[in-house]
C-alpha positions as CSV (number, residue, x, y, z in Angstrom):
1,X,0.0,0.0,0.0
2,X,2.6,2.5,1.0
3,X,4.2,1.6,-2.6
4,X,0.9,2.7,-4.1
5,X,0.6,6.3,-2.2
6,X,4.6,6.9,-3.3
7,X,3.3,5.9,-7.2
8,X,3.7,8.6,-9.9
9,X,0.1,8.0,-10.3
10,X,-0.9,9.4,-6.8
11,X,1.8,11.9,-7.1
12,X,0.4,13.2,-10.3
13,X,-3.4,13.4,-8.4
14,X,-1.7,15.2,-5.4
15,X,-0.1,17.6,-7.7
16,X,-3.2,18.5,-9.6
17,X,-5.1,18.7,-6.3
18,X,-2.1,21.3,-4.8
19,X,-2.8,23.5,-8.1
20,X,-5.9,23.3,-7.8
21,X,-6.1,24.4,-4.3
22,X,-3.3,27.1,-5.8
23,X,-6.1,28.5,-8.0
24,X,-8.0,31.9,-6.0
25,X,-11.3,30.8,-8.0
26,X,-11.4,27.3,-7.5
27,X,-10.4,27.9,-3.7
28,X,-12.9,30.4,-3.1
29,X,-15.5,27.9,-4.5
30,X,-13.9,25.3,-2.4
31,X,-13.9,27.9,0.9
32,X,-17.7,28.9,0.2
33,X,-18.9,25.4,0.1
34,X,-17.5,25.1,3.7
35,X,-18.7,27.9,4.8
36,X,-22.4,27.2,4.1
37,X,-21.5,23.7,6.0
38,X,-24.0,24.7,8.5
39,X,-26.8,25.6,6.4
40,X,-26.3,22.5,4.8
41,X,-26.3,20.3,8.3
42,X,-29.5,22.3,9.3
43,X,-31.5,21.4,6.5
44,X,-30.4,17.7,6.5
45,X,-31.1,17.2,10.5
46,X,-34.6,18.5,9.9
47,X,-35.5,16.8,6.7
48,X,-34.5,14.2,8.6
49,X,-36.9,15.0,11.2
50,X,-39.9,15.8,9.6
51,X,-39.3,11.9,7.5
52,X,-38.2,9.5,10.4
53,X,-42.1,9.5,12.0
54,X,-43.7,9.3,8.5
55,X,-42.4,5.3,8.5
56,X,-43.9,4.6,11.8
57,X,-47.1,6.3,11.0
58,X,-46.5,9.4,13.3
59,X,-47.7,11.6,10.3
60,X,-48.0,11.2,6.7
61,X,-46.8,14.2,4.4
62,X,-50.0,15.5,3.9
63,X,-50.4,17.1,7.3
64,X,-49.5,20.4,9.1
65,X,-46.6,19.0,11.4
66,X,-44.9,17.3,8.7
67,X,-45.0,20.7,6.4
68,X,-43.9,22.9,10.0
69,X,-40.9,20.8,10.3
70,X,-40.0,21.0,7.0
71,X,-39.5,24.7,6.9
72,X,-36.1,24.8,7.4
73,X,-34.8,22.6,4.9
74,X,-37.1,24.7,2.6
75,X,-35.4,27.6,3.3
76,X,-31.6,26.2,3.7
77,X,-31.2,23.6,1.0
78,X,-34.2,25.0,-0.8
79,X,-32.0,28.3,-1.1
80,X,-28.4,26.6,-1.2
81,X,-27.5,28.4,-4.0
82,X,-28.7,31.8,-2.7
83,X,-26.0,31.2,0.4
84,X,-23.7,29.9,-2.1
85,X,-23.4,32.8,-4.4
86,X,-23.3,35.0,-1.0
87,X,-20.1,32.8,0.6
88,X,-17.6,31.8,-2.6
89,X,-18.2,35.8,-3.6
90,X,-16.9,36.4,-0.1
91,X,-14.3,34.1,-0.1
92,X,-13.2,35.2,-3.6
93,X,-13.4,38.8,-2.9
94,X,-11.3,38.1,0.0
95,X,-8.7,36.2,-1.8
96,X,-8.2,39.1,-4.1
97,X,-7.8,41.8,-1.0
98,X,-11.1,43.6,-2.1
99,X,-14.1,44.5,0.5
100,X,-15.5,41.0,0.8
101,X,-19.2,41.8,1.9
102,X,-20.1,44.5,-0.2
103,X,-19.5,42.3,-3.1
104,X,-20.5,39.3,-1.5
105,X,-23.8,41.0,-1.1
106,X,-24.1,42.2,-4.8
107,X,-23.6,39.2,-6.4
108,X,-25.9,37.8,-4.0
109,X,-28.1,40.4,-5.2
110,X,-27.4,39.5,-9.3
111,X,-28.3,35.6,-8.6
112,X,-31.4,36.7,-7.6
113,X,-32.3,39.1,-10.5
114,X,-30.9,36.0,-12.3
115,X,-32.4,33.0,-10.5
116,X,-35.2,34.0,-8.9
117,X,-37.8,36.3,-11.2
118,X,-40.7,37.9,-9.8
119,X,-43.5,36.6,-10.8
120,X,-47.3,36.7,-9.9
121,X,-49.8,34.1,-9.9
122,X,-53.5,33.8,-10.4
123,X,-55.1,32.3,-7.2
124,X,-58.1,29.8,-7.3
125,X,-60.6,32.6,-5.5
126,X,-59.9,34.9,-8.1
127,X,-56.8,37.3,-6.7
128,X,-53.4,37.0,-7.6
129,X,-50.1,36.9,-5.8
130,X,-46.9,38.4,-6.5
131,X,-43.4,36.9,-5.5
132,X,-40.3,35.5,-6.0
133,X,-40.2,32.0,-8.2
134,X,-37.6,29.8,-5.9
135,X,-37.4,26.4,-8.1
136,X,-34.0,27.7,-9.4
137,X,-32.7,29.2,-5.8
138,X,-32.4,25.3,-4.7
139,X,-29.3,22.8,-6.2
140,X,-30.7,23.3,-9.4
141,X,-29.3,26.8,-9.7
142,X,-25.8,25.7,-7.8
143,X,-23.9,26.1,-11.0
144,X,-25.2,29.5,-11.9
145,X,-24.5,30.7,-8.4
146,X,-20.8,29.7,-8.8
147,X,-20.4,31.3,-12.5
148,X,-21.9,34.6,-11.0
149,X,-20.3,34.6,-7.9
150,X,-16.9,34.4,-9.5
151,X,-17.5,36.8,-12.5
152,X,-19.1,40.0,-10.9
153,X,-16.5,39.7,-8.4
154,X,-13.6,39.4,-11.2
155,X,-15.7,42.4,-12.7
156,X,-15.3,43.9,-9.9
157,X,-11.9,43.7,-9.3
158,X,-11.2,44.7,-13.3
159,X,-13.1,47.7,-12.4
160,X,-11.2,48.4,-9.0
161,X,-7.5,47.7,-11.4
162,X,-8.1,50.3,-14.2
163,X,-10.2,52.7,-11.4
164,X,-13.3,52.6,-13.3
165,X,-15.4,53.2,-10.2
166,X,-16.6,56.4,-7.9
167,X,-13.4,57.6,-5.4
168,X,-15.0,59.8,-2.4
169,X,-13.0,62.2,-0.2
170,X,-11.0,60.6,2.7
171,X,-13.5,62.4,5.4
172,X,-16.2,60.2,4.1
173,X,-16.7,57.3,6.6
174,X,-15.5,53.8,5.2
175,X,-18.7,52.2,4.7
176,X,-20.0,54.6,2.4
177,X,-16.8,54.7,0.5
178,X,-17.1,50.9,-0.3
179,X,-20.5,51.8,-1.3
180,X,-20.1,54.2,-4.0
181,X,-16.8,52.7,-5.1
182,X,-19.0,49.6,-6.0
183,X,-21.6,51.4,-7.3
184,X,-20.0,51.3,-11.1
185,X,-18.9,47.2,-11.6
186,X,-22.6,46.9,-9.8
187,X,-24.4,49.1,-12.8
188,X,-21.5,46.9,-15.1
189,X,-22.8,43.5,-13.9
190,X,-26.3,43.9,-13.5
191,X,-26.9,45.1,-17.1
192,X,-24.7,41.9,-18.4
193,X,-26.4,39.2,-16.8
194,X,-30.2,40.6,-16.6
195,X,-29.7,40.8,-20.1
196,X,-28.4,37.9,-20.5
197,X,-31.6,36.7,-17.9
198,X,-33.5,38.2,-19.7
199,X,-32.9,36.4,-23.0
200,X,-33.2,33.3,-21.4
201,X,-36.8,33.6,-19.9
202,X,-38.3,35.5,-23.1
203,X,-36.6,33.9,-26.1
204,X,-35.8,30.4,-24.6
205,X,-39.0,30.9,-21.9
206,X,-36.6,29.4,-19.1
207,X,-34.5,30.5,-16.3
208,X,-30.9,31.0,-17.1
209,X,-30.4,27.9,-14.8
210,X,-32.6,25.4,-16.4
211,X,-31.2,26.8,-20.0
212,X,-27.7,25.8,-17.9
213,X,-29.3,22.2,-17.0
214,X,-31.5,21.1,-20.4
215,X,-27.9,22.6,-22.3
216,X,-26.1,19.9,-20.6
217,X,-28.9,17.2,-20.5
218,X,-29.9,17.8,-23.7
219,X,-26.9,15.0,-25.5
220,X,-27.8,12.5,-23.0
221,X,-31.6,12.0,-23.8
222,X,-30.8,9.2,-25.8
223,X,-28.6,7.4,-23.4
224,X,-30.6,4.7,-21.5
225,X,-28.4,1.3,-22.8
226,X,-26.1,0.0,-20.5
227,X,-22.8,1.8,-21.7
228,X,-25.1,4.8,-21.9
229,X,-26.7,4.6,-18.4
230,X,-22.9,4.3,-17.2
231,X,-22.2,7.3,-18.9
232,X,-24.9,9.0,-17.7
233,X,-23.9,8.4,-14.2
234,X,-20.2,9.2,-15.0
235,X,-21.2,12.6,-16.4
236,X,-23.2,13.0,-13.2
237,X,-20.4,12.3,-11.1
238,X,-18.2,14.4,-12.8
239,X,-20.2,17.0,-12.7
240,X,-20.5,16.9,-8.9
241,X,-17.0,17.5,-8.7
242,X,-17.2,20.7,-10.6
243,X,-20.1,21.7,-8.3
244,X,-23.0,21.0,-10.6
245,X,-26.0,19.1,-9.3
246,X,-24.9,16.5,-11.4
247,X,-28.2,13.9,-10.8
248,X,-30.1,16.5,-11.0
249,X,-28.9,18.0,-14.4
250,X,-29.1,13.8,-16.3
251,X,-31.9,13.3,-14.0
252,X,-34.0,15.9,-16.4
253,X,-32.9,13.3,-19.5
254,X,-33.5,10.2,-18.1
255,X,-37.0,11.2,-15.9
256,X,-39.4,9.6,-19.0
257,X,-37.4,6.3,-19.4
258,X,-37.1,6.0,-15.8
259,X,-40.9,6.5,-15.2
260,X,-42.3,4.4,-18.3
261,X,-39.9,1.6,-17.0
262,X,-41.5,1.4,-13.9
263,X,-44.8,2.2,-15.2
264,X,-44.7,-0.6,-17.5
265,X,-43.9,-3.2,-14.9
266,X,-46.6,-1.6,-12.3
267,X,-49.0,-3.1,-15.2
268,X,-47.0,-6.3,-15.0
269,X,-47.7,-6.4,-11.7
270,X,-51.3,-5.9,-12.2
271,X,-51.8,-8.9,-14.7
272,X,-49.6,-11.5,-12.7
273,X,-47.1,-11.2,-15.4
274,X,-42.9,-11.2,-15.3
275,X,-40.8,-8.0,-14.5
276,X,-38.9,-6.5,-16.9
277,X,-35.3,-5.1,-16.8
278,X,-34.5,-2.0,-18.5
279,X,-30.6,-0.5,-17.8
280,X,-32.3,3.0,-16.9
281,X,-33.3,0.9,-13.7
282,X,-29.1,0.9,-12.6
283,X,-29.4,5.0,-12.5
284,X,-30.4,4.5,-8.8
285,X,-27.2,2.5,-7.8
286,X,-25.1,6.0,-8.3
287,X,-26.8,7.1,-5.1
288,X,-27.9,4.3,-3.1
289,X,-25.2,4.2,-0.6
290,X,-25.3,7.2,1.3
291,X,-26.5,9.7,-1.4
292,X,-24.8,10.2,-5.0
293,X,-20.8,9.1,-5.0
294,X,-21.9,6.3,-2.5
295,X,-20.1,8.1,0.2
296,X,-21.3,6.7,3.4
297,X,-18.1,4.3,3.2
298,X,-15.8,7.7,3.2
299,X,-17.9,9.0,5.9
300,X,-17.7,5.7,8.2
301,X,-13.5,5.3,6.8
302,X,-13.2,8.9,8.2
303,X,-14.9,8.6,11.8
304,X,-11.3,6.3,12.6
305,X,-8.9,9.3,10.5
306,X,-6.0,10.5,12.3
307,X,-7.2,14.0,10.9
308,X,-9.1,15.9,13.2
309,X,-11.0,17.7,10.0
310,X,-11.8,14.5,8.7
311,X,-13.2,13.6,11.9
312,X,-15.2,16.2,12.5
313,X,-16.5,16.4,8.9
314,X,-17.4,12.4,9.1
315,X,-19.0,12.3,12.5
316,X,-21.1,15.6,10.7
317,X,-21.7,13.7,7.3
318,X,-21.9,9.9,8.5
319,X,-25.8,9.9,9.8
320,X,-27.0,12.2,6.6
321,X,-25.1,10.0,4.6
322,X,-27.5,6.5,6.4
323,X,-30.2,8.8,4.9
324,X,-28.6,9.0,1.5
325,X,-27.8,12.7,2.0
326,X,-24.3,13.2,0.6
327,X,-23.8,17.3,0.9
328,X,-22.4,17.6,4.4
329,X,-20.0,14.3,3.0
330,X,-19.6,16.2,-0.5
331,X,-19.2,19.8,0.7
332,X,-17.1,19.1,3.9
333,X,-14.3,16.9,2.9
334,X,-14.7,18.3,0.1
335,X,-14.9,16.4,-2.7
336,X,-16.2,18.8,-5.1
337,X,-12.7,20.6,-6.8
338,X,-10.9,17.9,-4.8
339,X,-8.9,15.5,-6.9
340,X,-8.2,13.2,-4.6
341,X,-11.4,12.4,-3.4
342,X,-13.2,13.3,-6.8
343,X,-11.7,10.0,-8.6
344,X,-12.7,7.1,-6.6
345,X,-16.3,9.5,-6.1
346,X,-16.6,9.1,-9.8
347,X,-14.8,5.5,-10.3
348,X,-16.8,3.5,-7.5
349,X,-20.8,3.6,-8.3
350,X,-19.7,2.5,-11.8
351,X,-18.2,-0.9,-10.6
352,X,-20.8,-1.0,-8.9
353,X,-23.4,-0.9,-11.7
354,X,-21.8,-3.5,-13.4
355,X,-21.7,-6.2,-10.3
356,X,-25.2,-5.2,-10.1
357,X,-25.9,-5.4,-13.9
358,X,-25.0,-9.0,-13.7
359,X,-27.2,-9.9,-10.4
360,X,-30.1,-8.4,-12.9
361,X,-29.1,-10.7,-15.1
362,X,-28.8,-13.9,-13.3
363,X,-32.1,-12.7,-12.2
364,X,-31.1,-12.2,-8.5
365,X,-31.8,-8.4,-8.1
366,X,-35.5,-7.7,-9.3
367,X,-36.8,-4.7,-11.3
368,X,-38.5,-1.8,-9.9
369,X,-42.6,-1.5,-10.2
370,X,-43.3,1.3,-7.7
371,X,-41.5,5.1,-7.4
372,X,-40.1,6.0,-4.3
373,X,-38.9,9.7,-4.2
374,X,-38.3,10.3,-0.4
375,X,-34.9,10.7,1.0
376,X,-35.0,6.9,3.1
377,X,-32.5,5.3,5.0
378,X,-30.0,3.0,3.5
379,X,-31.6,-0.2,1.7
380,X,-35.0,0.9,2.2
381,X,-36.0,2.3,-0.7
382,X,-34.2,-0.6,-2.8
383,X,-36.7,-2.9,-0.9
384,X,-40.0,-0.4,-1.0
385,X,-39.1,-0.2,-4.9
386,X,-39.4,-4.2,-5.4
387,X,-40.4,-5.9,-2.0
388,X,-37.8,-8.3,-2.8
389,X,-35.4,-8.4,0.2
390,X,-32.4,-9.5,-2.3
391,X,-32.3,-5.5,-3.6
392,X,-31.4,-4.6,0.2
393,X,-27.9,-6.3,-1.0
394,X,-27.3,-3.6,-3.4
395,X,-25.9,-0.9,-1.2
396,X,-24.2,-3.6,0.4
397,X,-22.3,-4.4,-2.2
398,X,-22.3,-0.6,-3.1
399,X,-20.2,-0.3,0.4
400,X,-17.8,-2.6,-0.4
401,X,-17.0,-1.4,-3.7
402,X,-16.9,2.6,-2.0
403,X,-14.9,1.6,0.7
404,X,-12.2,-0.5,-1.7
405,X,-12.3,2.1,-4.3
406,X,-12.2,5.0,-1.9
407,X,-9.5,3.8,0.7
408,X,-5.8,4.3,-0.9
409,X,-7.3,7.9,-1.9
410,X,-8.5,8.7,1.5
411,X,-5.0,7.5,3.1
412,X,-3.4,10.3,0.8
413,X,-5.8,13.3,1.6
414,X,-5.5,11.9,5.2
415,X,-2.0,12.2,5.1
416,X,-1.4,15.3,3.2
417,X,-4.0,16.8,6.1
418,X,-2.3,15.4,9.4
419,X,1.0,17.1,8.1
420,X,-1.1,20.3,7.5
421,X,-2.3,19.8,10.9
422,X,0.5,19.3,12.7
423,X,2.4,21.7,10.9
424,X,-0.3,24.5,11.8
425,X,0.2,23.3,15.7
426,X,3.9,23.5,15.4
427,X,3.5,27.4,14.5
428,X,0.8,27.3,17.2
């Protein structure tokens, strides 16, 4: 093994990782995703809350309590990328020694002129409403939030460089001289991208972040074989590691396969007759083991690391990640811009698609006739999908595989940390 972390292979990861880290943009992106850790572990403790009692019967998710507990996961993860676009401006704007809140707040400001349109609504008794339209404010407008965040702030800082901006008198108290200084590459940015917003919802009639999402889902329609499920997932995966909501973004092309495949055998069902196999039923085996990236192995791997930030990210990430909620796992580590981790998070749910390709085969693993969309625990919804208790093996196996795949990666990062660590005590 220690031959293995020496190879030029896991050399060649570790220096792409360190230059990557090197990078302001990447880093900021890196540093914003951990600072909106806590958002993240908010709205994951009380989704978790609200779901638990609906197995037991407590409550279904029809009723009043259910809806109450879910407000704040509607408002954290259900505005991720509004916090997102706030934190890697910061942490950008930081990086490049510029006033880090003011411009943190504008581009906060242009996701939302962006991302969330106002829009008003006809109501049942006859009056309307007016408001913001939030299905874009969620993950599915996590890549947009990162494109903006980085470019007003790099307009910003153009604008700062060749003093395109509004320079008041010394006497005039700070605040207000950050103010009208960012006044100019505010005007700059807001005119390029609600322009560019604009074109999106009256030409295209979509949001700039869905044009971002159908853009990139738009080739892989087509791809529901086996090689082309596997690449769907490994576009996915990748795309998770460049902080796209990479399920989210194939899940749009393969939502009217998925459904007619387990349509079709619902009917089966009905008559008495066989279950049929169709690949698009292996999509769910990217996420089945602690949430896309199958990262409840990393997460369990890291509550024994030597690295107290591994540690403390695991013990955060390891009961989500029972749940098959993989942020706090994804964002903390991270794993998203993170090299080391990013390979085996891309690598490991495709073995594991092909061991379980075969079980389908061999007929051990049965097809799916019912649609369960709740976040479950681990091997639930593989068994509420098929009532065949042989499915709970899959994110069994799915664990192995993780844990194999993941392991002589994690021993790197873990290393490459505890020397951070200990070096940062040393100085200390």
């Amino acid at each position: 093994m220690s031959n293995l972390y020496e190879s030029k292979f896991m050399q060649k990861v570790k220096s792409i990782g360190e230059k990557c880290a090197g990078n302001k943009a990447i880093a900021a992106v890196s540093a914003g995703m951990m600072m909106a850790m806590g958002i993240i572990l908010i709205g994951a403790i009380f989704q978790l809350i609200a779901i638990i009692p609906t197995f037991f019967g407590a409550w279904t998710t029809d009723d009043a309590i259910y809806n109450i507990l879910l407000v704040p996961y509607d408002l954290s993860m259900g505005l991720i990328s509004v916090y997102m676009a706030f934190t890697i401006a910061y942490s950008y704007a930081k990086s490049l020694k510029m006033q880090a809140l003011t411009n943190a707040l504008n581009a906060m400001l242009i996701f939302l002129i962006v991302a969330g349109p106002i829009k008003t609504v006809e109501l049942a008794d006859g009056s309307s409403f007016t408001g913001i339209d939030n299905s874009c404010l969620g993950a599915v407008g996590m890549f947009t939030a990162i494109i903006i965040s980085l470019c007003t702030v790099k307009m910003a800082h153009f604008c700062e460089k060749h003093h395109l901006m509004i320079k008041m008198p010394d006497v005039v108290p700070k605040f207000l001289q950050d103010t009208f200084a960012s006044l100019i590459p505010l005007v700059i940015n807001i005119a390029i991208w609600h322009t560019i917003g604009s074109i999106c919802l009256n030409v295209m009639t979509i949001s700039l972040p869905y044009a971002i999402s159908y853009l990139l889902s738009a080739p892989l329609g087509a791809l529901t074989s086996v090689p082309g499920i596997i690449i769907v997932v490994l576009v996915a995966n990748v795309l998770w590691t460049f902080g796209i909501h990479g399920t989210m973004v194939v899940y749009i092309a393969i939502m009217a396969p998925l459904m007619e495949y387990i349509a079709n055998n619902a009917e089966h069902v009905s008559k008495g007759e066989a279950l049929v196999f169709v690949p698009v039923a292996l999509f769910g085996i990217m996420n089945c083991c602690g949430g896309t990236g199958n990262t409840l192995a990393l997460c369990v791997m890291g509550l024994f690391s030597k690295s107290e930030q591994i540690k403390a990210v695991s013990k955060a990430a390891v009961v989500p990640g029972i749940f098959n909620i993989n942020e706090p796992a994804t964002f903390g580590y991270p794993i998203m811009y993170n090299p080391t981790l990013a390979i085996p998070f891309v690598i490991n749910p495709l073995i594991t698609m092909i061991i379980c390709y075969f079980g389908y085969m061999v007929g051990f693993f049965k097809p799916a006739f019912t649609m369960i969309t709740a976040t479950l625990p681990v091997g639930v919804s593989p068994y509420l999908c098929t009532l065949s208790w042989t499915n709970i093996l899959i994110p069994v196996i799915a664990f192995i595989v993780a844990w194999v795949v993941y392991r002589p990666f994690f021993k790197v990062y873990e290393r490459d940390l505890i020397a951070k660590e200990q070096e940062a005590k040393e100085v200390a």
